[in-house]
C-alpha positions as CSV (number, residue, x, y, z in Angstrom):
1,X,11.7,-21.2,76.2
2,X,13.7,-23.9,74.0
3,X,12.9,-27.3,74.9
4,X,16.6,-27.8,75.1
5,X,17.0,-24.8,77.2
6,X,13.7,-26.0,79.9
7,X,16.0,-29.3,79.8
8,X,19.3,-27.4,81.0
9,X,17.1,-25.8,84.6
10,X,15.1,-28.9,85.0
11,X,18.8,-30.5,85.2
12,X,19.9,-28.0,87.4
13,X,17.2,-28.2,89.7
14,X,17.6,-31.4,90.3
15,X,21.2,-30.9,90.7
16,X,22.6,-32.9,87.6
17,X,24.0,-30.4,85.0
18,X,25.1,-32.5,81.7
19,X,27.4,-29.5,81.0
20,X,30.1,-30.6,82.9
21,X,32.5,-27.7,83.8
22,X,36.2,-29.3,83.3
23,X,37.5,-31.7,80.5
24,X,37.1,-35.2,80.7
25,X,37.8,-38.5,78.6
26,X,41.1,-37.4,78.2
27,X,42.6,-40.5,80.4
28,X,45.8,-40.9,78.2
29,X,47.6,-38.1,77.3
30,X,49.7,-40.3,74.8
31,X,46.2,-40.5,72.6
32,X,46.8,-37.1,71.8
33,X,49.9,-35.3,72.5
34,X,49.3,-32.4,70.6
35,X,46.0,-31.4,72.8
36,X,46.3,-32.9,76.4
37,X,50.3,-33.9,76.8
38,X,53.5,-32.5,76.7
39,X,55.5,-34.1,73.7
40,X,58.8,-33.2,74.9
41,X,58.6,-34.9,78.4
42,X,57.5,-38.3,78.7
43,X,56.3,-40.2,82.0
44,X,55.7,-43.6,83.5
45,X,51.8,-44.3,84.1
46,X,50.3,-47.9,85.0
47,X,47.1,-48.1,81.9
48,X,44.6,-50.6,81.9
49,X,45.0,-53.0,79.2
50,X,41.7,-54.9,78.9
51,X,40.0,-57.6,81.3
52,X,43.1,-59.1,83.7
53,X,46.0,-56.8,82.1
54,X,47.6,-53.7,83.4
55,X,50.9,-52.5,81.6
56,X,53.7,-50.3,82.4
57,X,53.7,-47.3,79.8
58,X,55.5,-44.4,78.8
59,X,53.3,-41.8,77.4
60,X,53.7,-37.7,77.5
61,X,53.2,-35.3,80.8
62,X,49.9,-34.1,80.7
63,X,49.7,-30.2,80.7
64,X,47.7,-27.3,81.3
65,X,44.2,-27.7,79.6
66,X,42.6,-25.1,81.8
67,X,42.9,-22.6,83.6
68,X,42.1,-23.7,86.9
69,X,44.1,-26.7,86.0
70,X,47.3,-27.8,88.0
71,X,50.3,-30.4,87.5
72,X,51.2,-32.5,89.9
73,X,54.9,-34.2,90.1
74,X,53.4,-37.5,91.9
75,X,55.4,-38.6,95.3
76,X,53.4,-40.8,96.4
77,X,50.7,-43.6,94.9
78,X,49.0,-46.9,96.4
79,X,46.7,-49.3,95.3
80,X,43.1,-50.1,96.1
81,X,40.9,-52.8,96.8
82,X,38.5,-51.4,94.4
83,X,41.2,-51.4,91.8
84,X,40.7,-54.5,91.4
85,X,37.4,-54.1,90.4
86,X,38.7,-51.8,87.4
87,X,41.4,-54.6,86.3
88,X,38.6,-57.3,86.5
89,X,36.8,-55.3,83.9
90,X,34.2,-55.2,86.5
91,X,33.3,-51.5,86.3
92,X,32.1,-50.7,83.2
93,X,33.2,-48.0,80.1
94,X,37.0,-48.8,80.8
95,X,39.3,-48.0,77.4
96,X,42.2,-49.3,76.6
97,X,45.1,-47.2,77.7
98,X,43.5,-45.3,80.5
99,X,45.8,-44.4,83.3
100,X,45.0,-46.1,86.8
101,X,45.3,-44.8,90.3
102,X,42.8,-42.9,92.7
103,X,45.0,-42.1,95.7
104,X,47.8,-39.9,94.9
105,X,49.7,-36.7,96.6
106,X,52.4,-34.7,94.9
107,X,54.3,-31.4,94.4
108,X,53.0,-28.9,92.6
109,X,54.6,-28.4,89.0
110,X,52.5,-26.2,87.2
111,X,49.3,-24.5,87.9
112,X,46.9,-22.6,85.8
113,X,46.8,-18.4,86.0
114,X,43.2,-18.9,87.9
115,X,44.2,-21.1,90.5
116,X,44.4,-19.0,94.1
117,X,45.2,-21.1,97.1
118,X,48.4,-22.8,95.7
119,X,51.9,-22.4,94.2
120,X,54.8,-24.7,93.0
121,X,56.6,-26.6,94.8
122,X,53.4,-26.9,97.8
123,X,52.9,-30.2,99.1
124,X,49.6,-31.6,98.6
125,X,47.3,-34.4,98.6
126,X,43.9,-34.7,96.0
127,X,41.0,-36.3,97.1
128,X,40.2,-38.8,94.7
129,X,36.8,-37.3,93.9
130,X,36.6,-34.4,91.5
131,X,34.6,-31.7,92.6
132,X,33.1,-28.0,91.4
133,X,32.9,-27.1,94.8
134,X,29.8,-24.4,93.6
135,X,27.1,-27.1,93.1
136,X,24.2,-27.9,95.4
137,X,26.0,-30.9,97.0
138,X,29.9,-29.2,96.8
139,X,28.0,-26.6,99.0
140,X,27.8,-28.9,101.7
141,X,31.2,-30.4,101.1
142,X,29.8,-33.7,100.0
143,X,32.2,-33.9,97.4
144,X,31.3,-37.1,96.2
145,X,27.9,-36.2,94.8
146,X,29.4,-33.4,92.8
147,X,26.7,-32.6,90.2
148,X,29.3,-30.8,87.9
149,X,31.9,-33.1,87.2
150,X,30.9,-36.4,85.6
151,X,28.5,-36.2,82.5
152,X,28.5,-39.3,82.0
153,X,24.7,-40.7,80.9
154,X,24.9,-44.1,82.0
155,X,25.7,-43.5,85.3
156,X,22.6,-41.1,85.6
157,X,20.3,-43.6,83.8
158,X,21.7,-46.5,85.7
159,X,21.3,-45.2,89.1
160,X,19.1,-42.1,88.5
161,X,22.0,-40.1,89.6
162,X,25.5,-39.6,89.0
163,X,28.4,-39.5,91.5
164,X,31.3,-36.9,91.2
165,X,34.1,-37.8,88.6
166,X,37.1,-39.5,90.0
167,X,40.6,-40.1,89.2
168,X,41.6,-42.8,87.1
169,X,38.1,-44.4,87.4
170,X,37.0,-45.7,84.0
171,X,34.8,-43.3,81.8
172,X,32.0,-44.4,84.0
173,X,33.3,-41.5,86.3
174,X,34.4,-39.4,83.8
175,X,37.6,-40.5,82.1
176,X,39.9,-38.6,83.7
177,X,43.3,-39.8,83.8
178,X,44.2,-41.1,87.2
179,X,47.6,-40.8,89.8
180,X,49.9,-44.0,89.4
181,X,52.2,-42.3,87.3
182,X,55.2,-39.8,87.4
183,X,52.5,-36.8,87.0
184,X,48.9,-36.3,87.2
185,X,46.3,-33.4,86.2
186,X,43.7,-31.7,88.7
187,X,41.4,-30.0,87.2
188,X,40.2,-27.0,89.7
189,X,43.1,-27.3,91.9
190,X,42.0,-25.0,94.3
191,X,39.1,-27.1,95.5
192,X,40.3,-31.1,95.1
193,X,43.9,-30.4,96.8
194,X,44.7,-30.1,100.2
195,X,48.4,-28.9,101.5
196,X,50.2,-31.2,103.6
197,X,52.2,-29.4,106.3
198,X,55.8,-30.2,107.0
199,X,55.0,-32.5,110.0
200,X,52.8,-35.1,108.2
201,X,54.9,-37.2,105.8
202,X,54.1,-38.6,102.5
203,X,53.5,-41.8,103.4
204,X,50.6,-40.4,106.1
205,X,49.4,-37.6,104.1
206,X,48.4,-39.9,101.0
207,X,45.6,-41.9,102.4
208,X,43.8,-38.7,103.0
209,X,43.1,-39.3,99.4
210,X,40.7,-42.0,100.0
211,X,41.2,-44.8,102.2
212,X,41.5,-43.0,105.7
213,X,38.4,-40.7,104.5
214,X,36.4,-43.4,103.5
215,X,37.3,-45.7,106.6
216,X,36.0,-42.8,108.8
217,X,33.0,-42.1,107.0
218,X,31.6,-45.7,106.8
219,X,31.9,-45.8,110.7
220,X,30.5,-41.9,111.3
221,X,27.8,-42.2,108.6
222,X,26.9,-45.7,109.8
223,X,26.2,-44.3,113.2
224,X,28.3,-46.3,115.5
225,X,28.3,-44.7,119.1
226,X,29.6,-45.0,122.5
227,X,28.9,-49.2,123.6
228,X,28.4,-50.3,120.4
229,X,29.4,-53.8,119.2
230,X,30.6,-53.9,115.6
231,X,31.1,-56.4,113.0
232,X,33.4,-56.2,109.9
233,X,33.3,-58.0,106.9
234,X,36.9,-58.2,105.4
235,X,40.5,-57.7,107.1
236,X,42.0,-55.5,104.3
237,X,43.1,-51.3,105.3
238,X,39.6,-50.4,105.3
239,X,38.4,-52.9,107.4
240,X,41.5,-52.4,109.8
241,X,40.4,-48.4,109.8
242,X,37.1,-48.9,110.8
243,X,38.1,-51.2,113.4
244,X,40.3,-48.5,114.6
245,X,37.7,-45.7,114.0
246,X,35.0,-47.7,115.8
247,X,36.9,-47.9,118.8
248,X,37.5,-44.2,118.5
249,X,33.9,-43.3,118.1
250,X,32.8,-45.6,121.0
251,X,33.0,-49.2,120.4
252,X,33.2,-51.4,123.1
253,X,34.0,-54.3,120.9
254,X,35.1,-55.4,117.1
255,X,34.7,-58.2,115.9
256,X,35.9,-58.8,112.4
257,X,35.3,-61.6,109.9
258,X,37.4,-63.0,106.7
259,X,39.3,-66.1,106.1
260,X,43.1,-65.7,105.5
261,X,46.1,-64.7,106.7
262,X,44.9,-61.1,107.3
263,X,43.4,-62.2,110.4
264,X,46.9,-62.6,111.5
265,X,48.0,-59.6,110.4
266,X,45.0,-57.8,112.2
267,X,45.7,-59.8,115.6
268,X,49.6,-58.7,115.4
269,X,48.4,-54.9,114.4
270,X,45.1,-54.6,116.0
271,X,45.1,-56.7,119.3
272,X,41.7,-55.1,120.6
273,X,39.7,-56.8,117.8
274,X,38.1,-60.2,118.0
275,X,38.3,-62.4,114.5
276,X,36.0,-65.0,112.9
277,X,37.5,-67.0,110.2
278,X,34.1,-67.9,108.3
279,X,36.2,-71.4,105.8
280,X,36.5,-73.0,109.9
281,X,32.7,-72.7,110.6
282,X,30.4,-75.2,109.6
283,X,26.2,-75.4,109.4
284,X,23.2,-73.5,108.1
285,X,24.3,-69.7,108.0
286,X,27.5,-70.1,110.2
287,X,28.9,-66.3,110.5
288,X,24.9,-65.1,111.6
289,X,24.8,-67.6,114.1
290,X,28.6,-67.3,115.1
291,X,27.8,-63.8,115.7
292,X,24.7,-64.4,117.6
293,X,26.5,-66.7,119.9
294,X,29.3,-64.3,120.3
295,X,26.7,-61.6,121.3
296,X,24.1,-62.3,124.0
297,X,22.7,-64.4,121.3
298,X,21.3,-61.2,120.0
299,X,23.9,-60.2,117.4
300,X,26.1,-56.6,116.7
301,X,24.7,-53.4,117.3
302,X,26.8,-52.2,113.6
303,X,27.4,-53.9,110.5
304,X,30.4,-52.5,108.7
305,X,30.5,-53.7,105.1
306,X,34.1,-53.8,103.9
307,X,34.9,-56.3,100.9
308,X,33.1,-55.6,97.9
309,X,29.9,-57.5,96.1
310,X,31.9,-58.8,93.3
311,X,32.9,-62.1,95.1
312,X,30.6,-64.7,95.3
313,X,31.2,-67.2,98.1
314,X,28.4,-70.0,97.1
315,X,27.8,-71.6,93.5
316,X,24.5,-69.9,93.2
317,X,26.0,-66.6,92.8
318,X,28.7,-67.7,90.9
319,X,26.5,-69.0,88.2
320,X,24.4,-65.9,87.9
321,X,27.3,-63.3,88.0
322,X,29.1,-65.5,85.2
323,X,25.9,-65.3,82.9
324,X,25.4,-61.6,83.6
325,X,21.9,-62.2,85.6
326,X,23.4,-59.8,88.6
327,X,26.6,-57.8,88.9
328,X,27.0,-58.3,92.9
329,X,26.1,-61.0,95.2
330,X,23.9,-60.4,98.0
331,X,25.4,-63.2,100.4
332,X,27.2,-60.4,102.5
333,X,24.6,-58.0,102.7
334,X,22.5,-60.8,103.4
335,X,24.8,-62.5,106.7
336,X,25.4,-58.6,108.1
337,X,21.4,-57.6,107.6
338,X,20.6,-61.2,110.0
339,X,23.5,-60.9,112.1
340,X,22.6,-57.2,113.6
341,X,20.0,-56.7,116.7
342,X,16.6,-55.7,115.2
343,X,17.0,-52.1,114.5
344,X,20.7,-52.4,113.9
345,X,22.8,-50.7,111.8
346,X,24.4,-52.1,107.9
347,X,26.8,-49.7,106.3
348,X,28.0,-50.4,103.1
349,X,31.4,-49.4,102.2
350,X,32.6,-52.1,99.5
351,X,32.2,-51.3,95.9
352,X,28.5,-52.8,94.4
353,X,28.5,-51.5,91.0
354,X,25.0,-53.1,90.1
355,X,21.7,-55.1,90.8
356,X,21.9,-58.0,93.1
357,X,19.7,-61.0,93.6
358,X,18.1,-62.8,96.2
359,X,18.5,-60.1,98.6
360,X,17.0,-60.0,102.1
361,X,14.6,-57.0,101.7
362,X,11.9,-58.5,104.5
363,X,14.4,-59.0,107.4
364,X,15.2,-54.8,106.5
365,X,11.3,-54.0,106.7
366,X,10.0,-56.6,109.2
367,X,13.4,-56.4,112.0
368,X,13.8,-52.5,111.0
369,X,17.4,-52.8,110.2
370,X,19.1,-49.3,108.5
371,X,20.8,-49.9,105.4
372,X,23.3,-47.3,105.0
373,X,25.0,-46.7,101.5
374,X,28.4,-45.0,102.0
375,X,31.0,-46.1,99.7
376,X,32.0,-42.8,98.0
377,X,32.5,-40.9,101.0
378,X,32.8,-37.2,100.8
379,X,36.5,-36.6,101.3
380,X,36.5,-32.8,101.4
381,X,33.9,-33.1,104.2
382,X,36.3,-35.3,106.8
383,X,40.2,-34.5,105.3
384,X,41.0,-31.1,107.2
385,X,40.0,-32.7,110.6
386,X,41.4,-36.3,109.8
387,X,44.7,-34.9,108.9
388,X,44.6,-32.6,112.5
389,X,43.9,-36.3,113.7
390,X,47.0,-37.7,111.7
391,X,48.8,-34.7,113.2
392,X,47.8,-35.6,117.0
393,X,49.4,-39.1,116.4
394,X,45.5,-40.0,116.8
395,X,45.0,-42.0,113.7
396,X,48.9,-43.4,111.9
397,X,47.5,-44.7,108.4
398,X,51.2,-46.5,107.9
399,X,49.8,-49.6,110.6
400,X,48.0,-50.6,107.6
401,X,51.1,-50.2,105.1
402,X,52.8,-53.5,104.5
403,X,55.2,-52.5,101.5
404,X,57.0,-49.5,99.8
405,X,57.3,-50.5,95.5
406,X,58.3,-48.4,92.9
407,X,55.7,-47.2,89.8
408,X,57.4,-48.7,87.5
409,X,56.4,-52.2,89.3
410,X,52.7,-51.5,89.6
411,X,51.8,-54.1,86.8
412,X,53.6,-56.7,89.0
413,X,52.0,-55.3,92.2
414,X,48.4,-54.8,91.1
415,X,49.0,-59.1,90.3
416,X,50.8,-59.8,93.5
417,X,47.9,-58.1,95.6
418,X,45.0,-59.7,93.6
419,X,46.4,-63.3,94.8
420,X,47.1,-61.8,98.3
421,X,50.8,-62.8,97.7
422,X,53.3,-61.5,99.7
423,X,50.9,-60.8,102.7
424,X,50.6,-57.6,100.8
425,X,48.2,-55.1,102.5
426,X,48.3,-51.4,101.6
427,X,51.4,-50.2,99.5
428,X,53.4,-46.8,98.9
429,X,54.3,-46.5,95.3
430,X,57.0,-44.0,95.3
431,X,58.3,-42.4,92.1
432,X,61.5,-40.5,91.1
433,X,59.9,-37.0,93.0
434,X,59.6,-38.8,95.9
435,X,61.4,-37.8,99.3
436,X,64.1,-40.0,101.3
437,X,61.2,-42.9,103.3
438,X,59.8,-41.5,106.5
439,X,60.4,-43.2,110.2
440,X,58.2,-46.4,109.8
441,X,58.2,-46.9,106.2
442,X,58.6,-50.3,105.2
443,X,61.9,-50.8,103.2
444,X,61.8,-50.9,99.3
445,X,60.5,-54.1,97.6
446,X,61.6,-53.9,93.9
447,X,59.7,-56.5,91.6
C-alpha cells in the first residue's frame, strides 16, 4: 500500500478524513462570480474587513455548487457573542471579505437534484455546524465533531482534532460563507436543515441554530440535576438560557454573576435568579468567597461558564494576551473551579480559542472538580426536541431578544453590541424575505 494511501485509513480510523466531502473557502461569492455566485443577482452580506471592521457589501447570490447543495432566501439572522471574537481578529485564518453570521433560517430557493427531505419554498432553520451526517461522530448526531467537513490543518495540529465546519466562521472552520446576508449556501441540505412548522415563528425558530442548542447543552452536558445550586458567569442570552434551563433540569437556585446593566435586565426578565455584581465586591478573590458565603459557605454544586476567555479582568492577563504569551485568560476558569463544592461541576461554554496561563490545575486534581468542555454543542443532537419544547410554550427564546434591525445595519449593530449600547441583548436581523414581525417581537430599530 502507498504511503499516501496508509495515511488516508489511519485518518479515517481516527475519525479525521483530510478529504473533506463539500466545498469550502469559498466565503465570498463576489471573489469569484463565475464559479460560486450568481452574476445576475446581487445580495447584501455583512463581510469582515480586518481587526475592528465589518462592512456592508453587495456581492452576487451564491448558487448551486453541488448537488446536495441548497439556497436559502435568509428571513431571519442575529448576532453572537462569539462574533465578536471574529471581528476582534481573535479567531484566527479570517480573510478579508468573508461573509459573517452563524445563526440563520430561511426559505428554501434552490436545492440541488440529490437533496431528498426538502423543497422550495420549506421553512427551515440550519444549525450553524456543518455536518456529513455518515461519519463516526455524525452517527451519534454529535454534529459538532463532524470528521468530514473542516480540512482545515491547523485546527487538527493545534488541538489534535478538528471540529465540524461552521457557517461564516473564519477558514479556521472551513471558510464557508456564513448567514447575515439576503441568501446563504448549505451544503448537504438534507442533514444541517431542520423544517420549521407553521406554529413556531421566525423569530423562535432561529435560535435553534445555535444559541438555544448550545444554552441546553452546556446545562445537560454539565450535569446539573434536581437540587442543584448553579452559578453563571455572564448575563448575556446564553447565560439567561441556562439560567432558564437549569431551573428546568432541576435547579433549586441560580445565581448569576457580571457587572452591568444586564443584571437588570435579568432581574426584570428572570426574577427567580439571584445576581452578583463582581466591580461592587471588594478583597482577596471576592466572587469565590461571595459565593461561598451565599452557599452554606461551601460554594455551587454547577459552574456554568458563559462569557468567553478573551477578556482579561486583571493587568496580569492583559499584559500577556497583548504580547501574544496566551490567547485566553484563566481568571474565570480559575473563580468557577474555587467557587464549586469539592467534586463540583465547571462547564465551559464561552469561546477559548487557545492556551491559557496560570491556570488552577491542582484545585481540579486535589478538590476532584469536573471540567467539562462544551462550547460547540451538537445541535442536531438537541434541535428536534428543543423545538417540541419551543412548541409546548416550554422554552420562548424571544425573552432574550431586545431588538429587531435590518441586514443592511449589521455593521452598525455588530459596533452598538460590542459597547453594550443600547442595552442591546440578542437581535433579529430581518431581511427583505422576511415575514410581517410575530406577537412579541420587538419593533424595528433602523440605524
Amino acid at each position: 500500500m502507498a504511503t499516501s494511501q496508509m495515511a488516508h485509513k489511519v485518518e479515517q480510523a481516527i475519525g479525521y478524513d483530510n478529504n473533506a466531502i463539500t466545498a469550502q473557502d469559498v466565503s465570498n461569492p463576489a471573489l469569484d462570480p463565475e464559479e460560486y455566485g450568481d452574476p445576475n443577482i446581487t445580495m447584501k452580506a455583512l463581510a469582515w474587513m480586518g481587526k475592528n471592521k465589518v462592512q456592508i457589501i453587495d456581492c452576487p447570490k451564491p448558487k448551486l455548487i453541488e448537488d446536495r447543495d441548497v439556497i436559502l432566501k435568509v428571513t431571519g439572522s442575529t448576532v453572537c457573542g462569539s462574533d465578536l471574537h471574529l471581528l476582534h481578529g481573535s479567531i484566527v485564518e479570517m480573510q478579508k471579505g468573508d461573509i459573517l453570521g452563524h445563526e440563520f433560517c430561511g426559505i428554501i430557493d434552490e436545492t440541488g437534484p440529490e437533496v431528498k427531505n426538502f423543497k422550495k419554498g420549506d421553512r427551515v432553520v440550519a444549525s450553524f455546524q456543518i455536518a456529513c451526517g455518515e461519519c463516526l461522530y455524525c452517527k451519534k448526531k454529535l454534529s459538532s465533531q463532524c470528521a468530514r467537513t473542516n480540512a482545515n490543518k491547523s485546527m487538527n495540529a493545534m488541538y489534535g482534532g478538528r471540529t465540524a465546519g461552521m457557517f461564516g466562521y473564519s477558514h479556521f472552520t472551513g471558510g464557508f460563507a456564513g448567514g447575515q446576508a439576503e441568501y446563504v449556501r448549505v451544503p448537504l441540505g438534507d442533514v444541517n436543515l431542520l423544517k420549521l412548522p407553521d406554529d413556531v415563528p421566525d423569530e423562535k425558530g432561529l435560535y435553534l441554530s445555535d444559541v438555544v442548542c448550545t444554552s441546553w447543552n452546556c446545562v445537560v452536558d454539565t450535569g446539573v440535576k434536581k437540587g442543584d445550586v448553579v452559578a453563571i458567569w455572564g448575563a448575556g442570552p446564553v447565560g439567561q438560557m441556562c439560567a432558564e434551563f437549569s431551573f428546568i433540569n432541576g435547579a433549586s437556585r441560580v445565581i448569576m454573576i457580571d457587572h452591568n446593566w444586564r443584571l437588570d435586565f435579568v432581574k426584570e426578565k428572570y426574577p427567580k435568579v439571584e445576581r452578583v455584581n463582581y466591580s461592587e465586591l471588594k478583597g482577596t478573590n471576592p466572587v469565590v468567597t461571595k459565593l461561598k458565603e451565599m452557599v452554606d459557605g461551601y460554594g455551587p454544586d454547577v459552574a456554568l461558564e458563559c462569557v468567553a476567555g478573551e477578556y482579561p479582568k486583571g493587568w496580569l492577563h492583559t499584559a500577556e494576551i497583548a504580547v501574544g504569551l496566551e490567547t485566553d485568560t484563566s481568571e474565570i476558569l480559575n473563580e468557577m473551579i474555587e467557587s464549586v463544592k469539592s467534586f463540583g461541576r465547571v462547564g465551559i461554554t464561552g469561546v477559548y480559542v487557545g492556551h491559557t496561563n496560570n491556570f488552577n490545575i491542582g484545585s481540579i486534581m486535589e478538590r476532584g472538580i469536573r471540567l467539562i468542555g462544551n462550547g460547540q454543542a451538537p445541535v442536531q443532537y438537541y434541535w428536534e426536541d428543543l423545538l417540541k419544547r419551543i412548541q409546548d410554550g416550554q422554552i420562548d427564546p424571544l425573552r432574550m431578544v431586545t431588538h429587531r434591525v435590518r441586514v443592511e445595519d449589521l455593521d452598525k449593530v455588530y459596533y452598538k453590541f460590542e459597547k453594550k449600547e443600547d442595552h442591546m441583548q440578542k437581535v433579529f436581523a430581518q431581511t427583505k424575505f422576511s415575514a410581517p414581525p410575530c406577537e412579541g417581537s420587538p419593533r424595528l430599530t433602523i440605524y
